[in-house]
C-alpha positions as CSV (number, residue, x, y, z in Angstrom):
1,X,-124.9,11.4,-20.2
2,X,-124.4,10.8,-16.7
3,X,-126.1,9.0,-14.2
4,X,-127.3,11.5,-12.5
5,X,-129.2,13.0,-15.6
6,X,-131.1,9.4,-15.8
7,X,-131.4,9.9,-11.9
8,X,-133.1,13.2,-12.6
9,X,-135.5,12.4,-15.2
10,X,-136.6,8.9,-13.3
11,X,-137.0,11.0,-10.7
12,X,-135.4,8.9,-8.1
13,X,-131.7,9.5,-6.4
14,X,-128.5,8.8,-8.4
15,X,-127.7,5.8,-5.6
16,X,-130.8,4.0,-6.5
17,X,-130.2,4.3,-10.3
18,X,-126.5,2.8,-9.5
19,X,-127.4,0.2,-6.9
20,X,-130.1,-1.2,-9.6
21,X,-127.5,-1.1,-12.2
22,X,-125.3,-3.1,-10.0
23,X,-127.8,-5.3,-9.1
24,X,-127.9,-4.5,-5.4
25,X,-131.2,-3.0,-5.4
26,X,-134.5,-4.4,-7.0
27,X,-136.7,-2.3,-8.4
28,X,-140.7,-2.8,-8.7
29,X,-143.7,-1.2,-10.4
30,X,-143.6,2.1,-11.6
31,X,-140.4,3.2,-10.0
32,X,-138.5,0.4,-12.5
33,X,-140.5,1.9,-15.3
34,X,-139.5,5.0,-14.7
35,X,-135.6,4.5,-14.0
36,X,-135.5,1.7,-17.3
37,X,-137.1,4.7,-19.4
38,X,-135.2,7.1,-18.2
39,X,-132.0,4.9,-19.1
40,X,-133.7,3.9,-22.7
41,X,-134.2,8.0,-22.9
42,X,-130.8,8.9,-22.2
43,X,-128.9,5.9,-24.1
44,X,-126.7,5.6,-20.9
45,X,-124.2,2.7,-21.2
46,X,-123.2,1.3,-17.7
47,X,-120.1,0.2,-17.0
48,X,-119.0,-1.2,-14.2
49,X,-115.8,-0.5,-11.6
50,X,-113.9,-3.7,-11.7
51,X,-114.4,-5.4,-8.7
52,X,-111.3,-5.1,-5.9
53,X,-109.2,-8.3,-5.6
54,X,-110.0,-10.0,-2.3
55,X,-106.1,-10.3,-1.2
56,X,-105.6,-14.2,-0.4
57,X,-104.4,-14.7,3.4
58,X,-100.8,-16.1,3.4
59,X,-99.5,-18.5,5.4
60,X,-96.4,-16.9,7.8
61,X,-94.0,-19.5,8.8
62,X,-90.9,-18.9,11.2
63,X,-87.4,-19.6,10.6
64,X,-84.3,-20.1,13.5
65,X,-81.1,-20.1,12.6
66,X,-78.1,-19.9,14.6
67,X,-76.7,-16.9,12.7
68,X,-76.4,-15.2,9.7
69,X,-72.7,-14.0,9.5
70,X,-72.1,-17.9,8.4
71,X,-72.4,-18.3,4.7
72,X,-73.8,-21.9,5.5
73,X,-76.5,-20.6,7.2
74,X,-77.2,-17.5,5.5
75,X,-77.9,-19.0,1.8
76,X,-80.7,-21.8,3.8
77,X,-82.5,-19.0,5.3
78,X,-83.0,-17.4,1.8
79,X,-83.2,-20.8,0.0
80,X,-86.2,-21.6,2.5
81,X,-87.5,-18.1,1.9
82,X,-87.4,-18.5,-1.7
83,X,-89.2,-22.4,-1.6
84,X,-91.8,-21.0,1.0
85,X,-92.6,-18.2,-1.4
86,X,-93.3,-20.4,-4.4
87,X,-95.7,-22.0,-2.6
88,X,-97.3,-18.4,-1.5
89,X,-96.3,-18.7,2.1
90,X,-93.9,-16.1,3.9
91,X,-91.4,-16.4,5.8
92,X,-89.7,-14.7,9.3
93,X,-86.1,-15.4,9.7
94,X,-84.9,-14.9,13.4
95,X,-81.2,-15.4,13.8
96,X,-79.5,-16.6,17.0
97,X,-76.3,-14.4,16.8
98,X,-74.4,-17.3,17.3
99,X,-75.5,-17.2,20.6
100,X,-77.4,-20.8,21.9
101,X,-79.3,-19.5,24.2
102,X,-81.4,-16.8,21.6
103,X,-82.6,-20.0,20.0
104,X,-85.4,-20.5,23.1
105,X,-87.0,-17.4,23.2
106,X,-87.4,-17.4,19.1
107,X,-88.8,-21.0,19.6
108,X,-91.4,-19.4,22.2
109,X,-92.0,-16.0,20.1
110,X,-93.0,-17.6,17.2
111,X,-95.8,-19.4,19.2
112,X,-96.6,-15.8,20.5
113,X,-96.7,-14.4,17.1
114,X,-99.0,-17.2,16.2
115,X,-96.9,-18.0,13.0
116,X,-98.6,-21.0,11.6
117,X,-95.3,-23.3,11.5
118,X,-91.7,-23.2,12.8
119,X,-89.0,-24.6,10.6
120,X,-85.5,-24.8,13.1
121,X,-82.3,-25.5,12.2
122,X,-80.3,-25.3,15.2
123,X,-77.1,-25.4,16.8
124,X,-77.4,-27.1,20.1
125,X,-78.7,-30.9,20.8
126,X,-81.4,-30.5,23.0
127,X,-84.0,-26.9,22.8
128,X,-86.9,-27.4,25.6
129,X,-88.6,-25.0,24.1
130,X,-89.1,-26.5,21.0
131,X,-89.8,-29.6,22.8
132,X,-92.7,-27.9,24.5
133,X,-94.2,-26.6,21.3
134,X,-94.2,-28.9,19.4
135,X,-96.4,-30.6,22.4
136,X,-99.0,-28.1,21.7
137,X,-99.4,-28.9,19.0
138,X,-96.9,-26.3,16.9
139,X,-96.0,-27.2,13.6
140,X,-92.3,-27.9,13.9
141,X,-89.7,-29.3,11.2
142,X,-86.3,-29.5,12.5
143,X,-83.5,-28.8,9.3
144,X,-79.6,-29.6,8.9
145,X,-79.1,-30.8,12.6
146,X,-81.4,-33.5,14.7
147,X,-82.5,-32.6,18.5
148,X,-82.6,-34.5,21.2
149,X,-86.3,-34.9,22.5
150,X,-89.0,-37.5,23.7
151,X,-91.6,-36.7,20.8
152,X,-90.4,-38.0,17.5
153,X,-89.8,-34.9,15.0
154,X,-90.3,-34.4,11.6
155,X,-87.0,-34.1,9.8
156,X,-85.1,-32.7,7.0
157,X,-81.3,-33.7,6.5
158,X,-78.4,-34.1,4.5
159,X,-76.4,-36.9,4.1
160,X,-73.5,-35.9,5.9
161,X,-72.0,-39.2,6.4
162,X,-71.7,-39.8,2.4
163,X,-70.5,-36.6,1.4
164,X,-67.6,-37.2,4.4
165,X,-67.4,-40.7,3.0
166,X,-66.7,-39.3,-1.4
167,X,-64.2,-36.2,0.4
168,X,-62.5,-38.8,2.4
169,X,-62.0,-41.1,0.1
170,X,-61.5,-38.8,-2.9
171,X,-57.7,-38.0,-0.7
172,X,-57.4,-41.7,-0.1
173,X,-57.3,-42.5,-3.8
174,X,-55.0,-39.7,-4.8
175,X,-52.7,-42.0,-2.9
176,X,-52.5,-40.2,0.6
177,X,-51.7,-42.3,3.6
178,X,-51.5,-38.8,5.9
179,X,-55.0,-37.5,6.1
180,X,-56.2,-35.2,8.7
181,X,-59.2,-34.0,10.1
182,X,-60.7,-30.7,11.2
183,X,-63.8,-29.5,12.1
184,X,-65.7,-26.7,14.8
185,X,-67.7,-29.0,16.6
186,X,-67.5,-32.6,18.7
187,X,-70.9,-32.9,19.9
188,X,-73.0,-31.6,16.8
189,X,-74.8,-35.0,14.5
190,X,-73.2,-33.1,11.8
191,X,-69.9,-33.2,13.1
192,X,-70.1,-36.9,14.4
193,X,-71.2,-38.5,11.1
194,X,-68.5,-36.8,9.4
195,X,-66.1,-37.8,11.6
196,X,-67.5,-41.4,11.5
197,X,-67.2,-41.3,7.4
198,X,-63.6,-40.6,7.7
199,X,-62.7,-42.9,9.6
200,X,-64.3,-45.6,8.4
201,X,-62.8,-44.6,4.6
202,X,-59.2,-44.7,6.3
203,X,-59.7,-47.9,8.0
204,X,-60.9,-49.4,4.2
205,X,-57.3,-48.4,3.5
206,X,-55.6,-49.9,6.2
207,X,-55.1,-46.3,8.0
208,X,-55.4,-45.9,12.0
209,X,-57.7,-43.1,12.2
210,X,-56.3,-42.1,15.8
211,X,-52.8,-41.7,14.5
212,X,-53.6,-38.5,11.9
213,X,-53.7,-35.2,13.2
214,X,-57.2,-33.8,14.0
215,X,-58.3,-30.3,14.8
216,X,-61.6,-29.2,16.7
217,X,-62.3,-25.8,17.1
218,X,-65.1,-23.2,16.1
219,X,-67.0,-22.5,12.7
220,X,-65.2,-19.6,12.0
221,X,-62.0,-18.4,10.0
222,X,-59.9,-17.5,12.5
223,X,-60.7,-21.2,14.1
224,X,-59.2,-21.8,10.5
225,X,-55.7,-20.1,11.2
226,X,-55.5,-21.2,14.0
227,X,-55.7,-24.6,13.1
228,X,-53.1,-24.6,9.9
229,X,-50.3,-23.3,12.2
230,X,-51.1,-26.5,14.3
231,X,-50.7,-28.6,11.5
232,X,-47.2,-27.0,11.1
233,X,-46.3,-27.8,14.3
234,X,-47.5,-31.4,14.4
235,X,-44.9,-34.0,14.8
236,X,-47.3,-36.2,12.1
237,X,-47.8,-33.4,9.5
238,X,-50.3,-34.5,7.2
239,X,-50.0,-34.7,3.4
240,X,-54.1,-33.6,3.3
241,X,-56.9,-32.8,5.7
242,X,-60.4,-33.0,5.6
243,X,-62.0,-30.1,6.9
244,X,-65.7,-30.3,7.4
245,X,-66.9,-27.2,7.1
246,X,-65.7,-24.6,4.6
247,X,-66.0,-21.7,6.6
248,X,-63.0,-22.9,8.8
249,X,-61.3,-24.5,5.4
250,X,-61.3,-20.4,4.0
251,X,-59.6,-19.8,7.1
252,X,-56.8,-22.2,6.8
253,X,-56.2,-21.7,3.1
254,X,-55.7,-18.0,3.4
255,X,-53.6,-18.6,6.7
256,X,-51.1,-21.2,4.5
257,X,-50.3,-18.6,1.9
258,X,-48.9,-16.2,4.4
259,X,-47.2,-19.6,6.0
260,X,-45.6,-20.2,2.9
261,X,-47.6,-23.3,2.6
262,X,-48.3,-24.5,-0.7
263,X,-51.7,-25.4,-1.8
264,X,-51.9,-28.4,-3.0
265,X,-48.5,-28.9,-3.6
266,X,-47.4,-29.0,0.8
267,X,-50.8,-29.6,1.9
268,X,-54.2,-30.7,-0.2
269,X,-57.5,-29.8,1.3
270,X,-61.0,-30.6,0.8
271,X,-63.7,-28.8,2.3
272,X,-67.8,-29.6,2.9
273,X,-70.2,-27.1,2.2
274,X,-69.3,-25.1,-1.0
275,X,-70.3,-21.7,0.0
276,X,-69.1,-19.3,-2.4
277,X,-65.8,-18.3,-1.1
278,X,-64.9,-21.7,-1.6
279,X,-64.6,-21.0,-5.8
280,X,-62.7,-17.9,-5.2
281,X,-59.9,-18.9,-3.2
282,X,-56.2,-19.6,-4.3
283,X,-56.3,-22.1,-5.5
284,X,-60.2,-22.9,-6.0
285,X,-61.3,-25.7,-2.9
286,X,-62.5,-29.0,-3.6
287,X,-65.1,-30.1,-1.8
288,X,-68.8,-31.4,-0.9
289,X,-71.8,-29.3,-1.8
290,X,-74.6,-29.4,0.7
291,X,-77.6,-29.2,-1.2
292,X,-79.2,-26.6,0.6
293,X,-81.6,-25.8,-2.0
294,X,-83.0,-29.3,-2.0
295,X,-82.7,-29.0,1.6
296,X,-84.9,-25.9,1.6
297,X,-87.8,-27.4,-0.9
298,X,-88.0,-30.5,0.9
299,X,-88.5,-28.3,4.6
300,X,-91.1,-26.0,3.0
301,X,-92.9,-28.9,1.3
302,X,-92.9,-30.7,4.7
303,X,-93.6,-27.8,6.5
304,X,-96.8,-27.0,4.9
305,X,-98.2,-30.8,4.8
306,X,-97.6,-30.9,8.5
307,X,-100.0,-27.6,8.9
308,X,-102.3,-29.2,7.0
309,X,-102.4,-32.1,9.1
310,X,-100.5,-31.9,12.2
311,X,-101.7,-35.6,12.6
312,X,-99.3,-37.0,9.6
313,X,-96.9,-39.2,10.9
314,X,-93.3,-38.2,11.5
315,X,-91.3,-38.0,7.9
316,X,-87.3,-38.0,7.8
317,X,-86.0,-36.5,4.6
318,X,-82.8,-37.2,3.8
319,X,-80.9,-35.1,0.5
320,X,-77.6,-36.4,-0.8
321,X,-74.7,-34.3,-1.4
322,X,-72.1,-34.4,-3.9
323,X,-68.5,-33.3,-4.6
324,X,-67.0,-30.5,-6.2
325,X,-64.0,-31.3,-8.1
326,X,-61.4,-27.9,-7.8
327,X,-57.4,-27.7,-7.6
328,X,-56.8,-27.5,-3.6
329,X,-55.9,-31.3,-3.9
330,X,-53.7,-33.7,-6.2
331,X,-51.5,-36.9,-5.1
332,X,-48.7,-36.5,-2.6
333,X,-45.7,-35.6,-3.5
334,X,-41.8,-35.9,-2.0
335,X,-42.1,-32.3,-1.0
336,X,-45.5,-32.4,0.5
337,X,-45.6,-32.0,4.5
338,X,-42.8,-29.6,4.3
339,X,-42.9,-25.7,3.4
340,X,-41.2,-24.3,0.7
341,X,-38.4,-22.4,1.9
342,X,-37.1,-21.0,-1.7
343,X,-40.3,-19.0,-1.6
């Protein structure tokens, strides 16, 4: 029986029969007598379309980065896409290019698009565009490196100077009195507090930090062959070297096979950041995981309580980092500091 059968003997239209049903329509008098005997009559049985989920509004949140050809920067972007998700909120990644400047007109687009936060992880000292935002009133969290600006921000780090300090001194305690230092950058917070950790480890060991070979260059690979044939040529070869970023340590690695440098055995290295090349070189790199996943979580979490109150008071996260124990360093040895020339 359908309902327009009960509509016909009620003598009323099949929308007032299904609008009373649905309780969208009150019925008096004789009309309701007639459309509840007609239902009675025919035995209909109404059952009701499920209702149409109300889809729940989701928070969009933007995300700078400088680019996305770095492994470093790549996995944050997706480990702050994956935390924001948990927590039902999306995300829009806009990457730099390794270009500085495309960092101020992402700052001022995601005001445009009215994103309802910004998290930025940078790679310059000073953005005046973020500055100005977060002014306004923007919700802002600044990841991985600080900025230089009058408001204080909210903040999400690593702890870059202890995992330089447990790298450092990880080559200090296999015995080596020749430790160098290479990284891409002089200016970056990053950069400085590693540097800081190192030298403070070799001054515990009676080392002159100024007298060991350091390299500063660019976070890239080739920065990292560049920088192995220095060592070569350095009057002060080092036994090991620190390089802070892993990107430039793949670099140098790879560069020393085809150098006839032996890893560990002429040269040991340890690395920070543990992006997955690192496991899959020859040999496997030692060195200091940035916990970007905990990084991420902690951002997103912060993130969404400043958007929720963009009164809260400044917060300053800080995530430690640990080492990664691999076969790209062991003890010195007579031979280290020179190639091998029976290869």
């Amino acid at each position: 029986m359908s309902i327009q059968e009960v509509a016909r003997i009620a003598s009323v239209s099949p929308s007032t029969v299904s609008r009373y049903l649905n309780g969208t329509l009150v019925l008096k008098g004789d009309t309701k007598q007639r459309v509840d005997g007609a239902l009675q009559d025919t035995g209909y049985v109404h059952r009701p379309r499920p209702k149409k989920a109300v889809p729940v509004k989701r928070s969009v949140v933007g995300v700078v980065v400088p680019e996305l050809t770095n492994p470093y920067f790549a996995i944050l972007a997706e480990q702050i896409a994956a935390a924001a998700d948990q927590q039902s909120v999306s995300t829009v990644v806009f990457s730099a290019m390794n270009l500085p400047g495309n960092e101020t007109p992402y700052v001022e687009l995601a005001r445009r698009l009215k994103l309802d936060g910004l998290l930025y992880v940078g790679s310059t000292v000073r953005n005046d565009a973020l500055e100005k935002a977060m002014k306004a009133g923007f919700p802002v969290v600044v990841v991985d490196e600080p900025q230089e600006l009058s408001l204080e921000s909210h903040t999400v780090f690593q702890d870059d100077y202890s995992g330089a300090f447990q790298a450092v001194s990880y080559l200090a305690g296999q015995g080596h009195r020749e430790i160098g230092f290479v990284s891409g950058s002089s200016v970056m917070r990053t950069a400085q507090e590693r540097l800081r950790a190192y030298s403070d480890v070799l001054r515990r060991h009676d080392i002159d930090p100024d007298a060991q070979f350091r390299g500063i260059g660019s976070f890239t690979e080739e920065y990292g062959a560049t920088v192995m044939a220095q060592i070569m040529a350095s009057e002060r070869r080092p036994t090991a070297v620190f390089v802070a970023s892993d990107i430039i340590a793949v670099g140098l690695v790879v560069a020393a096979r085809s150098m006839r440098v032996r890893i560990p055995t002429d040269l040991s290295v340890v690395g920070y950041d543990d992006i997955p090349a690192a496991r899959h070189l020859s040999p496997p790199l030692t060195t200091v995981r940035s916990p970007l996943a905990d990084m991420a979580r902690a951002a997103v979490d912060l993130t969404i309580e400043v958007m929720k109150d963009q009164d809260v008071r400044p917060r300053h996260v800080v995530v430690p980092a640990g080492m990664i124990i691999r076969e790209s360093a062991e003890p010195p040895s007579t031979a280290q500091g020179r190639p091998d020339d029976s290869e």
